[in-house]
PyMOL CGO cylinders between C-alpha atoms (Angstrom):
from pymol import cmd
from pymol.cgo import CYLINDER

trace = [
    CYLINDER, 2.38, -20.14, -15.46, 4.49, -16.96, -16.19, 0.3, 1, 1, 1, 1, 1, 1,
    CYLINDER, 4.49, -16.96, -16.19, 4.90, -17.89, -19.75, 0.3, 1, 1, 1, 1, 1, 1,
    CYLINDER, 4.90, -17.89, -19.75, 1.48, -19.22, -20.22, 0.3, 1, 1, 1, 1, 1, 1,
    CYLINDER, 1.48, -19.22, -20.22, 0.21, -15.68, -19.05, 0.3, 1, 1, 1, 1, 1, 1,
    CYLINDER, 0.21, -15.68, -19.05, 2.75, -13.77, -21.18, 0.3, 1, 1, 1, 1, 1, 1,
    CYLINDER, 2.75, -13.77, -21.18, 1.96, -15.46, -24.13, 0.3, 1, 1, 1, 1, 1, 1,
    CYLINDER, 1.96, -15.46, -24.13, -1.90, -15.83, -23.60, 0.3, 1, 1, 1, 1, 1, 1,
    CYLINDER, -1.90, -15.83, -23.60, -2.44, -12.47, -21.81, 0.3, 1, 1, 1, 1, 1, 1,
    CYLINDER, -2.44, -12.47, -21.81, -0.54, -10.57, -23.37, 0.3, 1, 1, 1, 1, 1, 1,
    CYLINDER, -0.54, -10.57, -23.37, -1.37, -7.15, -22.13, 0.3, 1, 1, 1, 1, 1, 1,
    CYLINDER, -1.37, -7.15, -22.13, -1.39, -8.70, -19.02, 0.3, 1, 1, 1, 1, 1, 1,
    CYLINDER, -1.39, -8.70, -19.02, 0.97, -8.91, -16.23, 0.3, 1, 1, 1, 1, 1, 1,
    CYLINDER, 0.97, -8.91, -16.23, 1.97, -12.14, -14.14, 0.3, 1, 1, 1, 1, 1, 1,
    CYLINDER, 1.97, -12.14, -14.14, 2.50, -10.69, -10.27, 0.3, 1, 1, 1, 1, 1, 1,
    CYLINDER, 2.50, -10.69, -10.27, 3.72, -12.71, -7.51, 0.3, 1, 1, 1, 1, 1, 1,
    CYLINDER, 3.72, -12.71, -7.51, 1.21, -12.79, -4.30, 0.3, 1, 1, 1, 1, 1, 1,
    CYLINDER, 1.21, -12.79, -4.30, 2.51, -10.50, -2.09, 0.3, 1, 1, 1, 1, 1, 1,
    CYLINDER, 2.51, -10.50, -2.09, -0.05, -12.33, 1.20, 0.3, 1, 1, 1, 1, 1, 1,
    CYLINDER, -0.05, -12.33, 1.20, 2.66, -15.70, 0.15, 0.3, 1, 1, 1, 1, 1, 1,
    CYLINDER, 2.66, -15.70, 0.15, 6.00, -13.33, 0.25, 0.3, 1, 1, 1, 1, 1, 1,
    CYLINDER, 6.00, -13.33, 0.25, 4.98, -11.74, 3.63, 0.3, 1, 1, 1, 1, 1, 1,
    CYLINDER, 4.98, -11.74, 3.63, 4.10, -15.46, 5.06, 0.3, 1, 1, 1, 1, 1, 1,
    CYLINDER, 4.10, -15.46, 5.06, 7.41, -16.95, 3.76, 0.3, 1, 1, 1, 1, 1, 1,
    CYLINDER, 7.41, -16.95, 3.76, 9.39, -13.83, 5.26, 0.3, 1, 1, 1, 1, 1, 1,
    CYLINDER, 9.39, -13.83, 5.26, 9.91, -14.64, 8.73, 0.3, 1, 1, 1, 1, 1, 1,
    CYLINDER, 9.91, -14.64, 8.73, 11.50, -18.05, 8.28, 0.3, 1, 1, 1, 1, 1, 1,
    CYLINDER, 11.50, -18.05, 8.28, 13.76, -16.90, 5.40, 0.3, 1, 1, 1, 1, 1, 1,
    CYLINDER, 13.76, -16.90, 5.40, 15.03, -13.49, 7.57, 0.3, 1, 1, 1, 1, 1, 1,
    CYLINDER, 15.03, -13.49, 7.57, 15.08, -14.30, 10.90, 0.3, 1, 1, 1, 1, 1, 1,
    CYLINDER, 15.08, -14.30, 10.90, 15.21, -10.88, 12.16, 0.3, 1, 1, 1, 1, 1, 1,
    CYLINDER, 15.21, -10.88, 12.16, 11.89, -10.47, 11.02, 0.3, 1, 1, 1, 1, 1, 1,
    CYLINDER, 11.89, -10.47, 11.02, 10.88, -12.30, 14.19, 0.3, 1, 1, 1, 1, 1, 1,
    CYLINDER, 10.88, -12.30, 14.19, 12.21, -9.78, 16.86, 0.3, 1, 1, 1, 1, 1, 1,
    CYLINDER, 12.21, -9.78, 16.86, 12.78, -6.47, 14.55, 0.3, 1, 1, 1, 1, 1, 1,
    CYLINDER, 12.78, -6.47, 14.55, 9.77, -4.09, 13.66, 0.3, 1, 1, 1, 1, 1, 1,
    CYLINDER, 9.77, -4.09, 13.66, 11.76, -1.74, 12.00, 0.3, 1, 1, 1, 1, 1, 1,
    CYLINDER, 11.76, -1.74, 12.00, 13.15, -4.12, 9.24, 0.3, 1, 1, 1, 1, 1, 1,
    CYLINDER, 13.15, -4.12, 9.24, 9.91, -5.53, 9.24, 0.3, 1, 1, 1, 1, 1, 1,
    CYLINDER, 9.91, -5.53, 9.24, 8.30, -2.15, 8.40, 0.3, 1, 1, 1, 1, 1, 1,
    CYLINDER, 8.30, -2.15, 8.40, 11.10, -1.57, 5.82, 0.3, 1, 1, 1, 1, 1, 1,
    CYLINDER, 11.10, -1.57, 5.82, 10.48, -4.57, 3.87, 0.3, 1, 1, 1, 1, 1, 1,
    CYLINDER, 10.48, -4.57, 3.87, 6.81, -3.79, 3.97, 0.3, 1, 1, 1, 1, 1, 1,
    CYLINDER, 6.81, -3.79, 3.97, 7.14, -0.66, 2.63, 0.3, 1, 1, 1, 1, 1, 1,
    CYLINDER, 7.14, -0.66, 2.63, 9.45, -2.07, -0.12, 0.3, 1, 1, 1, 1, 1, 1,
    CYLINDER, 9.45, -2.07, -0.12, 5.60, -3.98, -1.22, 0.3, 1, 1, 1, 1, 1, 1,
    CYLINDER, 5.60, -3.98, -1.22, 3.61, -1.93, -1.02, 0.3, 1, 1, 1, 1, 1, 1,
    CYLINDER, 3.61, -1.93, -1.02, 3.85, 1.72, -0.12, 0.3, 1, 1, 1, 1, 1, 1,
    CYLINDER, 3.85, 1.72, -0.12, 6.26, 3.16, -2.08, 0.3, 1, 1, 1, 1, 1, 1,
    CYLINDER, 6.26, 3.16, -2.08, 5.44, 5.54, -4.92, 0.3, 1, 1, 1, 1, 1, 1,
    CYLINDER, 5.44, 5.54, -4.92, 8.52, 4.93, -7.47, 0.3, 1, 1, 1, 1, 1, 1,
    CYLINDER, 8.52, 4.93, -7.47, 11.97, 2.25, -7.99, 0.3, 1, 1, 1, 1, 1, 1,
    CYLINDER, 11.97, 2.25, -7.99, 14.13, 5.15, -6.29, 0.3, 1, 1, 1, 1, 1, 1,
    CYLINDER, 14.13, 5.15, -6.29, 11.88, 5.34, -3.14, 0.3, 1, 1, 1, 1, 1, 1,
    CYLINDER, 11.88, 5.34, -3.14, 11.74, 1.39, -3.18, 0.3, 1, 1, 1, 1, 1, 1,
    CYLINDER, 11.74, 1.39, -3.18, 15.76, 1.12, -3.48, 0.3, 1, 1, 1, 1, 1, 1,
    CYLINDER, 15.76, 1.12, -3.48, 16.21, 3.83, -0.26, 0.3, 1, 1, 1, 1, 1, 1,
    CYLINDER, 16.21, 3.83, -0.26, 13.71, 2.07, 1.98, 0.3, 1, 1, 1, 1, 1, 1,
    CYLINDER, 13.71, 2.07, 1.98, 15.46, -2.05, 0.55, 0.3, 1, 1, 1, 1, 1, 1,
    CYLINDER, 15.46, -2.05, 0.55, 18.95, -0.70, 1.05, 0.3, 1, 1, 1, 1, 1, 1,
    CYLINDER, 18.95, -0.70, 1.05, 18.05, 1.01, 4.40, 0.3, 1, 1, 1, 1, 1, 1,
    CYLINDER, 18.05, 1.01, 4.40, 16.25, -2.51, 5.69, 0.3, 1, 1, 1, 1, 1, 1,
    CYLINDER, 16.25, -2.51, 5.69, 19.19, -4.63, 4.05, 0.3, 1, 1, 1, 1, 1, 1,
    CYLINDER, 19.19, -4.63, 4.05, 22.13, -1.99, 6.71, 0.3, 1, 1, 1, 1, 1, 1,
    CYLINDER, 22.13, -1.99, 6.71, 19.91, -1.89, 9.52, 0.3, 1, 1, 1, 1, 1, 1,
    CYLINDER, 19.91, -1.89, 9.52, 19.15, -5.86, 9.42, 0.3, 1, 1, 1, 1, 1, 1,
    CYLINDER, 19.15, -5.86, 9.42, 22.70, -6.83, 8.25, 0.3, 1, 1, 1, 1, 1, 1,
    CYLINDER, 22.70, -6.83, 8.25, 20.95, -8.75, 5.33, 0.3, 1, 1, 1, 1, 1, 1,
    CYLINDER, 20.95, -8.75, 5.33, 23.48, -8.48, 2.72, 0.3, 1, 1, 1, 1, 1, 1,
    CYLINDER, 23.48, -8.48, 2.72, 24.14, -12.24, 3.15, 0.3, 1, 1, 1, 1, 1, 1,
    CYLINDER, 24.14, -12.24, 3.15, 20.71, -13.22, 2.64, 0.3, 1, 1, 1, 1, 1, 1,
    CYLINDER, 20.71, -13.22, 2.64, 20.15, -15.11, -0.32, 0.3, 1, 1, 1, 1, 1, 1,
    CYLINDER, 20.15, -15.11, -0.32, 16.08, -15.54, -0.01, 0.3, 1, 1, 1, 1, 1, 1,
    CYLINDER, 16.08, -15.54, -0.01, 16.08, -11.69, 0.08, 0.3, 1, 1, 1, 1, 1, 1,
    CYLINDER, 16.08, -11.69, 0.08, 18.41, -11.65, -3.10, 0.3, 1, 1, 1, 1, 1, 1,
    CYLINDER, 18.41, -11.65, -3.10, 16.53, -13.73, -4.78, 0.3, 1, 1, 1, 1, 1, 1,
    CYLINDER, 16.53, -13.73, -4.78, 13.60, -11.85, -3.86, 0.3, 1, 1, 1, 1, 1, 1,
    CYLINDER, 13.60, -11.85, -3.86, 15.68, -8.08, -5.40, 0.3, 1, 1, 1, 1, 1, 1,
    CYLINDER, 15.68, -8.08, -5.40, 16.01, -9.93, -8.46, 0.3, 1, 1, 1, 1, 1, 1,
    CYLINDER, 16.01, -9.93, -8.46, 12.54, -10.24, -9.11, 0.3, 1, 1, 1, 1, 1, 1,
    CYLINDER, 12.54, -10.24, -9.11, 10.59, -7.30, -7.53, 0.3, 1, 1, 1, 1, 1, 1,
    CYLINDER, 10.59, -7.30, -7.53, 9.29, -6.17, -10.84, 0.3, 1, 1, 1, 1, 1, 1,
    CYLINDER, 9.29, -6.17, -10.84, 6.81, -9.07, -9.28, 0.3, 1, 1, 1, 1, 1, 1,
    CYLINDER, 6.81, -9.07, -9.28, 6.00, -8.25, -6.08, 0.3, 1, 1, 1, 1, 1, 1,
    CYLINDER, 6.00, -8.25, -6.08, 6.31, -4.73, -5.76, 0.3, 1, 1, 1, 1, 1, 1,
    CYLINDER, 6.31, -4.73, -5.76, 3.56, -2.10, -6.37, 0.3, 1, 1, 1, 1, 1, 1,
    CYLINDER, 3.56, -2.10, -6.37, 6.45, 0.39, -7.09, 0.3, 1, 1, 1, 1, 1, 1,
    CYLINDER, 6.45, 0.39, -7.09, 8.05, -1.24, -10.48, 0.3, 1, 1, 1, 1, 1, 1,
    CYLINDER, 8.05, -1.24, -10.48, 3.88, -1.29, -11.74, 0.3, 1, 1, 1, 1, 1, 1,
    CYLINDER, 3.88, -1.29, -11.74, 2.56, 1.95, -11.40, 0.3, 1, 1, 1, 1, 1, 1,
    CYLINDER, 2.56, 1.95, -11.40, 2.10, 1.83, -15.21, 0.3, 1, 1, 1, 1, 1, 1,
    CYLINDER, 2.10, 1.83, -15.21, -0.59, -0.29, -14.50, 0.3, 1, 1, 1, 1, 1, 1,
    CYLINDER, -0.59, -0.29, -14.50, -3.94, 0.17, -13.78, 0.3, 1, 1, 1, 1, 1, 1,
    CYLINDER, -3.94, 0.17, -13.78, -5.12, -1.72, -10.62, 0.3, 1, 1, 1, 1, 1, 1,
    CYLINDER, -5.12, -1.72, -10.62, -7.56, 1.35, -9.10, 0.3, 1, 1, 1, 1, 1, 1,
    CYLINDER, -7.56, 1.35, -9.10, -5.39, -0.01, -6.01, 0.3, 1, 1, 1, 1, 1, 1,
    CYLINDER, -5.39, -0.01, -6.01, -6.55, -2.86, -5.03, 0.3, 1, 1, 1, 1, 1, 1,
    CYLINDER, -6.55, -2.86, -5.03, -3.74, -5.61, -4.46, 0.3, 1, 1, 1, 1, 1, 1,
    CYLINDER, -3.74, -5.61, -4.46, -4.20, -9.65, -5.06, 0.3, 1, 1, 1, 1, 1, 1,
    CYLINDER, -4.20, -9.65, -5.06, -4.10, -10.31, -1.30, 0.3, 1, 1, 1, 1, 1, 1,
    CYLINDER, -4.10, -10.31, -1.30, -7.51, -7.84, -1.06, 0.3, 1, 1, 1, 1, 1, 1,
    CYLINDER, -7.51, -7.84, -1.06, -8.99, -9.86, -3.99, 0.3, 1, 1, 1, 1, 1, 1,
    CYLINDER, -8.99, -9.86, -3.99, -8.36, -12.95, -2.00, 0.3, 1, 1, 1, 1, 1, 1,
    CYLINDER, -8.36, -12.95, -2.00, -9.40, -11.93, 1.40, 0.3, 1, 1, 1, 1, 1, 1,
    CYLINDER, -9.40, -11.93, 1.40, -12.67, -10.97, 0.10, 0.3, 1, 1, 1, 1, 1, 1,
    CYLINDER, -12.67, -10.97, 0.10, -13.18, -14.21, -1.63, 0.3, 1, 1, 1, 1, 1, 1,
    CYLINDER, -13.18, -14.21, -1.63, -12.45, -15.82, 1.77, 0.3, 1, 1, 1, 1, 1, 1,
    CYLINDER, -12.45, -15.82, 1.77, -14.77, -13.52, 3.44, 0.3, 1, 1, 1, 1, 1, 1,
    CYLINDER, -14.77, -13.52, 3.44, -17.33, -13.91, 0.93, 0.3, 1, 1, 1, 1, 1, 1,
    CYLINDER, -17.33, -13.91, 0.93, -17.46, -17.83, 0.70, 0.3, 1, 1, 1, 1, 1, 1,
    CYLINDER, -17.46, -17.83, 0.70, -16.99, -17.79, 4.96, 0.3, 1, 1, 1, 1, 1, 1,
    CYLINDER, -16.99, -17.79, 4.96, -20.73, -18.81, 5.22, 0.3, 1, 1, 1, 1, 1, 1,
    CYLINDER, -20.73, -18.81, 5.22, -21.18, -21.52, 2.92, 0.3, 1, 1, 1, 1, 1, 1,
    CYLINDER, -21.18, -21.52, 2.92, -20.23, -24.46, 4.47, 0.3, 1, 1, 1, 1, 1, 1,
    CYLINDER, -20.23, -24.46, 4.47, -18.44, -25.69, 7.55, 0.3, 1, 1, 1, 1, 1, 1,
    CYLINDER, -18.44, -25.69, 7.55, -15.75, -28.16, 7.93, 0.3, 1, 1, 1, 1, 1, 1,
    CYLINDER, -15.75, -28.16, 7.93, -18.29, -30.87, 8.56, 0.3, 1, 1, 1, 1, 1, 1,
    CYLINDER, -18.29, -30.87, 8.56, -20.29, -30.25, 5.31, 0.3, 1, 1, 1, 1, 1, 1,
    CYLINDER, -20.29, -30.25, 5.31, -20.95, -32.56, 2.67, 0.3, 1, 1, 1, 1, 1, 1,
    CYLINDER, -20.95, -32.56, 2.67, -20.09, -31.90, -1.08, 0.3, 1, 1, 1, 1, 1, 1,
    CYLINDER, -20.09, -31.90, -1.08, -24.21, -31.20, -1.60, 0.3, 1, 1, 1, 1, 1, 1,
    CYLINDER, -24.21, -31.20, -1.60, -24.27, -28.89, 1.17, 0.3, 1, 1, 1, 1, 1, 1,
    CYLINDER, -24.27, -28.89, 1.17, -21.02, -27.35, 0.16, 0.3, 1, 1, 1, 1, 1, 1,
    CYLINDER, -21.02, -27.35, 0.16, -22.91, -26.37, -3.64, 0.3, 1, 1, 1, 1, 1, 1,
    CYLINDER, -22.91, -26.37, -3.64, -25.95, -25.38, -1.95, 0.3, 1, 1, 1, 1, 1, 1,
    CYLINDER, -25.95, -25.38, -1.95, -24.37, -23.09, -0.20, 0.3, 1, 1, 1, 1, 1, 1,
    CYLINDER, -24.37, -23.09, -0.20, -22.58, -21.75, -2.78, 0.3, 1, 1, 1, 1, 1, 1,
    CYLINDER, -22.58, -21.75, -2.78, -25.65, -21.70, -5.09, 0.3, 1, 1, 1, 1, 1, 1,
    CYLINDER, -25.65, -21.70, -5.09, -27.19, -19.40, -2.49, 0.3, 1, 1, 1, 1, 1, 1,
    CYLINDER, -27.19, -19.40, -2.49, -24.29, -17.20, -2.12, 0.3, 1, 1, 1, 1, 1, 1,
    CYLINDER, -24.29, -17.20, -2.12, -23.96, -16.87, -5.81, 0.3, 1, 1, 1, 1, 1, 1,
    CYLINDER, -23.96, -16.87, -5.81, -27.99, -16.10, -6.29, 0.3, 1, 1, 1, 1, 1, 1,
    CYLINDER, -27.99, -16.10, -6.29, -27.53, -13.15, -3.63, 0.3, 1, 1, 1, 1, 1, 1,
    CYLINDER, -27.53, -13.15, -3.63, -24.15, -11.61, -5.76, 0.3, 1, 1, 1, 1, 1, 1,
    CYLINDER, -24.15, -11.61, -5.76, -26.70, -12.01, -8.78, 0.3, 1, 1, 1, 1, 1, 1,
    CYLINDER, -26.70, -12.01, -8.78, -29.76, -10.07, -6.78, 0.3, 1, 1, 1, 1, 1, 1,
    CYLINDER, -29.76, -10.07, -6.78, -26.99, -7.58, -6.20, 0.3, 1, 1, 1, 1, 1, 1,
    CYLINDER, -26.99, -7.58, -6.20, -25.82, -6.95, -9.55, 0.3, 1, 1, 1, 1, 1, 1,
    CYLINDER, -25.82, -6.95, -9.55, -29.11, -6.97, -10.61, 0.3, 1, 1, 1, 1, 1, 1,
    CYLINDER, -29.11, -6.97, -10.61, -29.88, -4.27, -8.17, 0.3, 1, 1, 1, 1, 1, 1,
    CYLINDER, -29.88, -4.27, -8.17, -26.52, -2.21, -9.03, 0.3, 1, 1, 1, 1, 1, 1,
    CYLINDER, -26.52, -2.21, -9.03, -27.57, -2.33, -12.55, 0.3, 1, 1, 1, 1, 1, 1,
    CYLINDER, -27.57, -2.33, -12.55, -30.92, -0.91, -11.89, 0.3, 1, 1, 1, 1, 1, 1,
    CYLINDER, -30.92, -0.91, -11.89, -29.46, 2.01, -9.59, 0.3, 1, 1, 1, 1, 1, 1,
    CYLINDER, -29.46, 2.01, -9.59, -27.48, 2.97, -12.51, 0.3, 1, 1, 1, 1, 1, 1,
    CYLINDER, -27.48, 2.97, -12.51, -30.22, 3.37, -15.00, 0.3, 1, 1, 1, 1, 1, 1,
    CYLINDER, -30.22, 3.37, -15.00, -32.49, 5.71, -12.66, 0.3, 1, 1, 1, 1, 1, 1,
    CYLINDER, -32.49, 5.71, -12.66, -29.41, 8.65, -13.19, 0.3, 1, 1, 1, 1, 1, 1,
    CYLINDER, -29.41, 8.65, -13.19, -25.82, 10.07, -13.51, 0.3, 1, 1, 1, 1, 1, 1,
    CYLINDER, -25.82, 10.07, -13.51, -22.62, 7.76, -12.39, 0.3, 1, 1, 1, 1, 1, 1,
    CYLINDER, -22.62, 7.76, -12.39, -20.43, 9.81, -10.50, 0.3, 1, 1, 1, 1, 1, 1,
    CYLINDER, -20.43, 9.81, -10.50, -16.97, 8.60, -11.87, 0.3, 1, 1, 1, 1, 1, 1,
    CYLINDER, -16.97, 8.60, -11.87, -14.42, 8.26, -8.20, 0.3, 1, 1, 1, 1, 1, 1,
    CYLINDER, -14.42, 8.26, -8.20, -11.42, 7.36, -10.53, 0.3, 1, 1, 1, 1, 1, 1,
    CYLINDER, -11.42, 7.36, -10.53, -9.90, 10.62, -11.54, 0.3, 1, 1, 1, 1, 1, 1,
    CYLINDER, -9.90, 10.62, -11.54, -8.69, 9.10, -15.02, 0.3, 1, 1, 1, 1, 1, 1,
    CYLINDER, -8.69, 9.10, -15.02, -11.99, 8.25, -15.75, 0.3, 1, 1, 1, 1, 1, 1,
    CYLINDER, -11.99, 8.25, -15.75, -13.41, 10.41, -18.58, 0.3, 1, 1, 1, 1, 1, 1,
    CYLINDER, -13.41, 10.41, -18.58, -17.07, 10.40, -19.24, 0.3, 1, 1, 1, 1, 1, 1,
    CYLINDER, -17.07, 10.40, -19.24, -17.81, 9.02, -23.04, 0.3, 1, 1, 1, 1, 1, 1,
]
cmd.load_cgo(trace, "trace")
């Protein structure tokens, strides 16, 4: 998929999820399990940190404190966290918002649709309705922004 992306996309950039990498971690570092503080570390390796030299003090700090030198998952993981971590793509403009967020609200957006014990009409139905109400919504967005002024939030945002 990578490749496809690369060579498709090509202003584009293929990320790994970092919801999958945060799942996966506790059975590949087993101190995961019992120790907050390495736990923290490696989350602040994803996401929080605001350049590569803050991201290499808090990986090398989690990889003492957690005796994780050894750890080959975690190695592997080093090698490609041009992927996974926000810090190696600040070139990049995501306004913020991560591919876990995107994904959560999907989920919570298609919660309502159908249950478990749906059939395959009810299932479109229910998605036809949720999709007419993100339509109405639009719709009504659109309109809002005719009647005046859009205040631009995003500070690189220039007016045209």
């Amino acid at each position: 998929m990578a490749v496809a992306i690369e060579r498709v996309l090509t202003t584009s950039r293929h990320r790994l999820c970092q919801w999958h990498i945060s799942k996966k971690a506790p059975s590949k570092v087993y101190c995961f399990n019992h120790d907050k503080g390495v736990r923290g570390l490696f989350h602040q390796c994803m996401s929080k940190c605001d350049c590569e030299y803050e991201f290499d003090h808090y990986w090398n700090e989690m990889m003492l404190k957690g005796s994780l030198h050894d750890n080959r998952w975690l190695q592997d993981l080093y090698a490609i966290r041009k992927k996974w971590s926000t810090a190696y793509n600040k070139d990049v403009l995501d306004l913020g918002i991560l591919s876990t967020q995107r994904s959560e609200s999907a989920n919570h957006g298609l919660h309502g649709c159908s249950k478990a014990t749906s059939s395959i009409v009810e299932c479109f139905i229910g998605l036809e309705k949720l999709i007419s109400t993100w339509r109405r919504a639009e719709f009504d967005e659109d309109f809002k922004c005719t009647q005046g002024s859009v205040d631009l939030k995003y500070k690189g945002s220039r007016r045209s």
